[in-house]
C-alpha positions as CSV (number, residue, x, y, z in Angstrom):
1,X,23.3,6.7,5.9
2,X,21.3,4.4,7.9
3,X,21.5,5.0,11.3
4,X,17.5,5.0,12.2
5,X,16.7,1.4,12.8
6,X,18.7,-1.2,14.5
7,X,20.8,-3.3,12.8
8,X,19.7,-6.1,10.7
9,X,16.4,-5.1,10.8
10,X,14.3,-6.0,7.4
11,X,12.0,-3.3,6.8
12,X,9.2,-2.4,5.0
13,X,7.2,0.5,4.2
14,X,4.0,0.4,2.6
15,X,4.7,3.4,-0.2
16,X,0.9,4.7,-0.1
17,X,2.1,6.4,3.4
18,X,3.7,8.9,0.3
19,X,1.5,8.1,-2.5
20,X,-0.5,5.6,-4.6
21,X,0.7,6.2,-7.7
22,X,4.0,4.2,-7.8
23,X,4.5,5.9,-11.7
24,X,4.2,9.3,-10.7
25,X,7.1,11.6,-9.3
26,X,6.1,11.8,-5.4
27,X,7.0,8.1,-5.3
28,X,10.5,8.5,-7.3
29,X,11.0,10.9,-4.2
30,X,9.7,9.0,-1.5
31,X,12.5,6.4,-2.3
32,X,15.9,8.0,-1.1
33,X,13.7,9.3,2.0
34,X,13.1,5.8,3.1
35,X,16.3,4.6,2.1
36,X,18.4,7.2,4.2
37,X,15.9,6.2,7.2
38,X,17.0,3.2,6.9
39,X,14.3,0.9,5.5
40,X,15.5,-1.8,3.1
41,X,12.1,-2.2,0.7
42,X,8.8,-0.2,-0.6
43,X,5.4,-2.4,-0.6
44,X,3.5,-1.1,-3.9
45,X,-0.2,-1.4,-4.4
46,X,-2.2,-3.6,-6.9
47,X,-0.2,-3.3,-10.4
48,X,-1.5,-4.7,-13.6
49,X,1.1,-7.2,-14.7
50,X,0.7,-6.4,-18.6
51,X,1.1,-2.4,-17.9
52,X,3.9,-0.7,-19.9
53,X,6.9,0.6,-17.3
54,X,6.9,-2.5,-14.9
55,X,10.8,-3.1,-15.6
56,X,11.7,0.5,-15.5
57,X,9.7,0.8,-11.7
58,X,12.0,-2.1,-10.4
59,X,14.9,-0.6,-12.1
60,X,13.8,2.8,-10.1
61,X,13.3,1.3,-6.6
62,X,16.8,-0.7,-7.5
63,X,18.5,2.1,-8.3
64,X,17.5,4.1,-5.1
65,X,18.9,1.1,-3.1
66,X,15.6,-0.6,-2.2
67,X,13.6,-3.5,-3.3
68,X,10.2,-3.6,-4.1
69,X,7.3,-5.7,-2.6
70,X,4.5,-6.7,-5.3
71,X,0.6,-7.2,-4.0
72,X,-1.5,-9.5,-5.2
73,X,-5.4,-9.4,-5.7
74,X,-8.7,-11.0,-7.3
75,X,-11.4,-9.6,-8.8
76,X,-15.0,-10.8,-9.0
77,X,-13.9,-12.0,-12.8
78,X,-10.8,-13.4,-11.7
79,X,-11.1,-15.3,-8.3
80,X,-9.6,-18.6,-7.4
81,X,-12.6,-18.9,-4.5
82,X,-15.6,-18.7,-7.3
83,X,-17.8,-21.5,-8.0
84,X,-17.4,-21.3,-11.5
85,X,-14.5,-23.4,-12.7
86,X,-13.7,-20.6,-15.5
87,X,-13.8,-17.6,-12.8
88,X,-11.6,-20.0,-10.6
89,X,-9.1,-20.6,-13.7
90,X,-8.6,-17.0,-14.7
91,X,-8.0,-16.3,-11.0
92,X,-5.3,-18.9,-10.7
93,X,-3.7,-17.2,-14.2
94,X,-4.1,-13.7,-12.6
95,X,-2.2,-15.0,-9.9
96,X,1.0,-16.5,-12.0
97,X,0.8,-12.9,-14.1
98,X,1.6,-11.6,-10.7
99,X,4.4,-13.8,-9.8
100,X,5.5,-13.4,-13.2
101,X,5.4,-9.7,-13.2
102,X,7.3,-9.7,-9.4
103,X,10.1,-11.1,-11.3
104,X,10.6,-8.6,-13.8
105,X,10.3,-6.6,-11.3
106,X,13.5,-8.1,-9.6
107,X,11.2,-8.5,-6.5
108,X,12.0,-11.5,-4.2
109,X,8.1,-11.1,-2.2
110,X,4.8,-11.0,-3.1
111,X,1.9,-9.6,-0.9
112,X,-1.4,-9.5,-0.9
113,X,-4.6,-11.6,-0.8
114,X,-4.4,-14.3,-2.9
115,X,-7.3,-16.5,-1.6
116,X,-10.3,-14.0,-2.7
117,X,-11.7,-11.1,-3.2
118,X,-10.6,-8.1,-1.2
119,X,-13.6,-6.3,0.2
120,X,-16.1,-9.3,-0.1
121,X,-17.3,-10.2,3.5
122,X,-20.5,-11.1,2.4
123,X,-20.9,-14.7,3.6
124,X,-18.6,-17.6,4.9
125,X,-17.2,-19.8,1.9
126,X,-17.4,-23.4,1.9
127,X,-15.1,-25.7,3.7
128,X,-14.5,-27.5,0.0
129,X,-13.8,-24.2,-1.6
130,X,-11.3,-23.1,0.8
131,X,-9.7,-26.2,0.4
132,X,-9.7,-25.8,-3.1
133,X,-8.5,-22.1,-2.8
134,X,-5.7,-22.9,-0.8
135,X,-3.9,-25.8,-3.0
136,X,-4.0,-23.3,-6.1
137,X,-2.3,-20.5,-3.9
138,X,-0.3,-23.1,-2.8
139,X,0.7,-24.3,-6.7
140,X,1.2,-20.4,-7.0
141,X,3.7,-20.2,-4.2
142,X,5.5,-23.1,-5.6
143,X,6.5,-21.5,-8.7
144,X,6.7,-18.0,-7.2
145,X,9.7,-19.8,-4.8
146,X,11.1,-21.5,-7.9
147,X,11.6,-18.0,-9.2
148,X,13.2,-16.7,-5.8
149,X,9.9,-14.9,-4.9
150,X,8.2,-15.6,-1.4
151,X,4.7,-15.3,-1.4
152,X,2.8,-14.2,1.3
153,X,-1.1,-14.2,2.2
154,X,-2.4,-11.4,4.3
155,X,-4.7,-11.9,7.5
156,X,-7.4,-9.4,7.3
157,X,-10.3,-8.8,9.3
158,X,-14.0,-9.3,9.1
159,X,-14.9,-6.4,7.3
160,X,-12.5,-6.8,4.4
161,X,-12.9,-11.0,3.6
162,X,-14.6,-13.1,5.3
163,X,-12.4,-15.8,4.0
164,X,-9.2,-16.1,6.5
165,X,-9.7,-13.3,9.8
166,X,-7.1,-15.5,12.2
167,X,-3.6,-16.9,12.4
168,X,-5.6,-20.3,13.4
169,X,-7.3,-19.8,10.3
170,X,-4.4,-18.7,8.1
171,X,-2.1,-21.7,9.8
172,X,-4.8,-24.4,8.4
173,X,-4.8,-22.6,4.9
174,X,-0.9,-23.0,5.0
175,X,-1.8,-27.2,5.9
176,X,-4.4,-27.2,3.2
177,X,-2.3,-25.7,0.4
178,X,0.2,-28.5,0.8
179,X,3.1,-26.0,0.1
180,X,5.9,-25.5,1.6
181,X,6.6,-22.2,0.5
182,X,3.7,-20.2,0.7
183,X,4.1,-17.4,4.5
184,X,1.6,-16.1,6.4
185,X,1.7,-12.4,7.1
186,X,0.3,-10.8,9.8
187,X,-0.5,-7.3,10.4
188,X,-0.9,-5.7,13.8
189,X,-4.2,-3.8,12.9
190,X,-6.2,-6.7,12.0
191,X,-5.1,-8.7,14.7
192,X,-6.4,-6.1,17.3
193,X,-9.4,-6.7,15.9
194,X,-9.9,-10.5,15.6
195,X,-7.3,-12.0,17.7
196,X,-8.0,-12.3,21.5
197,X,-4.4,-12.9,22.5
198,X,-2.1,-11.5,19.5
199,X,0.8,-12.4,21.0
200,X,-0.6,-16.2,21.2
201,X,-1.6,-15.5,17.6
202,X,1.8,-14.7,16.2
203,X,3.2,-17.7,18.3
204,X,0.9,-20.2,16.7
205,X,1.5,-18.8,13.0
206,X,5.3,-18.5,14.0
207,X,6.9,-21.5,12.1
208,X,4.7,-20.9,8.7
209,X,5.1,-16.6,9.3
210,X,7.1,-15.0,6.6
211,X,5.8,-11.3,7.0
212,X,5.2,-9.5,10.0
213,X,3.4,-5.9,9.6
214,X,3.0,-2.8,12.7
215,X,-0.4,-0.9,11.6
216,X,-2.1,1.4,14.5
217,X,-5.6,1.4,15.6
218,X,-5.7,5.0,13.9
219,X,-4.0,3.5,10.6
220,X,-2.1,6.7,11.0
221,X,1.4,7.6,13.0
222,X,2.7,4.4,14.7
223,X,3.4,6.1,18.0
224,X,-0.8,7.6,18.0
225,X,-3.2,5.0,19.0
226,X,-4.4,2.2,21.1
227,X,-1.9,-0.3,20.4
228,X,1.7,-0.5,22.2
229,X,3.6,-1.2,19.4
230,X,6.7,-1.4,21.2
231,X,5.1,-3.6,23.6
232,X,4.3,-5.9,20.8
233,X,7.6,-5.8,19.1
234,X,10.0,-6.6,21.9
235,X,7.6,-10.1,22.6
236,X,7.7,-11.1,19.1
237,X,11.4,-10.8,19.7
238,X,11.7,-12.8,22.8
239,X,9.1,-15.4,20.6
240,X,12.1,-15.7,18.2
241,X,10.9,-14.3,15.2
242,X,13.4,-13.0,12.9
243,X,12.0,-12.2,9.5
244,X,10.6,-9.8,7.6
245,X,9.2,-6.4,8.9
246,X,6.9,-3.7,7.1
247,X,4.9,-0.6,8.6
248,X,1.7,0.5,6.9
249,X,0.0,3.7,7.7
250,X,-2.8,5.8,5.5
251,X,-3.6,9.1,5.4
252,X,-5.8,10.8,2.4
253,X,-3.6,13.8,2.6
254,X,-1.7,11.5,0.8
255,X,-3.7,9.3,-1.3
256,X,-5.5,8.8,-4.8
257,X,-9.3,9.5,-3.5
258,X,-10.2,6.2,-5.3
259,X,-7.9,4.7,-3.3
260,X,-8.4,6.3,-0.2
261,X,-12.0,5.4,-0.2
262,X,-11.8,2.0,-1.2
263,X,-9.9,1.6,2.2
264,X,-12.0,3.8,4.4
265,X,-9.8,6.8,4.9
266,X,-11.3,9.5,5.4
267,X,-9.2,11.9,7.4
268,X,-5.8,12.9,7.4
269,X,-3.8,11.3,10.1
270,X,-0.2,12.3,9.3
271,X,0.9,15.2,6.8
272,X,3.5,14.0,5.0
273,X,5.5,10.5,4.3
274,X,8.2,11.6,5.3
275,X,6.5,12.4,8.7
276,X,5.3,8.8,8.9
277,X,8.4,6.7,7.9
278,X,9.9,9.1,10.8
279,X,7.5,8.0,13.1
280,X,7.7,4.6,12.4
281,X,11.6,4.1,12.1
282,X,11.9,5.2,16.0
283,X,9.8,2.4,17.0
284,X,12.9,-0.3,15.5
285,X,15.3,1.8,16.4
């Protein structure tokens, strides 16, 4: 039954609160947990779009009454920001794999970071290759809508690109693209770290904001930390948003130790998933 959040909230929870390993059986259970609380889809890490059980996954989260959210990366061979034209063409292919892949999924979102890298922060990009950048995501999101997919970009902050950081930045990425169809999402987290008004920040990305994501300062339980969540949530109400939600929160108890280092977790800030989608569901209730 779902009786945690209110109703007609879209929710999201990102499924490495439970696990990383979206094949393995601790993410088969983690499904009717967050369907009973209420949520109505499961974020999934990086996938490779040619690996063997894509179909059956989405049949899985299907199945359990869900729908899944693909992610979307580049590598240092694959990267629509490179200089080199052929770098910059097997990024743009990587990208359609992925919108390709969403589909047999049966997913209808696509999240990620699109425009680079992940992890490179290691000097500012061109104003040209931004440009650049932005109207092949923006060709991307084009045919991701045609095939019923929205595709968003993710806001992160300085330490993790140093490509887009603000909405100010991610709303002039949006103009550049020349697409229509390609959503901004924000995430609470990185705001608090490069946005000096967040509320002003959500405002301004309002009209092009498809994704909206709670993360505490502690990336751990939602109600533990410096940010007043619930604060933040009822404004973005009164601002009139009315899209998408997710919640994101890490913990290495939980997580591949690839993984978890990759992201910089190092302690254990919740126990459980099912402790965390809890925690979170009360704050939307």
């Amino acid at each position: 039954m779902r009786e945690d959040l209110s109703a007609g909230t879209d929710l999201a929870c990102q499924s490495a609160a439970f696990t990383t390993d979206p094949f393995g059986a601790d993410f088969a259970r983690c499904l009717p947990v967050l369907r009973d609380a209420g949520y109505r889809r499961v974020v999934l890490g990086p996938l490779d779009p040619s690996a063997r059980g894509i179909e059956a996954l989405g049949a899985r989260i299907h199945d359990a009454g869900l729908e899944p959210i693909a992610m979307v990366v580049q590598s240092p061979e694959a990267n629509v920001m490179s200089g080199s034209p052929d770098v910059r063409r097997r990024g743009f292919e990587q990208l359609r794999r992925i919108v390709e892949m969403t589909h047999r999924m049966g997913g209808d979102q696509l999240n990620g970071v699109p425009y680079g890298v992940h992890g490179d922060a290691s000097a500012l990009p061109a104003e040209q290759d931004v440009a650049t950048t932005a109207a092949l995501v923006g060709d991307v999101a084009d045919e991701a809508a045609a095939a019923g997919i929205m595709m968003t970009f993710e806001v992160v902050n300085r330490y993790e690109t140093s490509v887009l950081n603000t909405a100010a930045q991610a709303v002039r990425f949006v103009e550049l693209s020349g697409s229509r169809n390609l959503k901004i999402h924000l995430d609470t987290f990185h705001m608090a770290i490069e946005e000096p008004d967040l509320l002003g920040a959500v405002a301004h990305a309002l009209p092009h904001l498809g994704y909206l994501e709670f993360g505490q300062s502690s990336r751990g339980l939602l109600s533990t930390g410096s940010l007043d969540l619930a604060g933040i949530l009822g404004a973005v109400r009164e601002l009139g948003y009315t899209g998408r939600y997710g919640v994101e929160g890490f913990s290495r108890a939980t997580m591949q130790e690839p993984v978890a280092d990759a992201l910089r977790i190092w302690g254990t800030t919740f126990s459980t998933g099912e402790e965390f989608v809890r925690d979170a569901a009360a704050l939307f209730a």
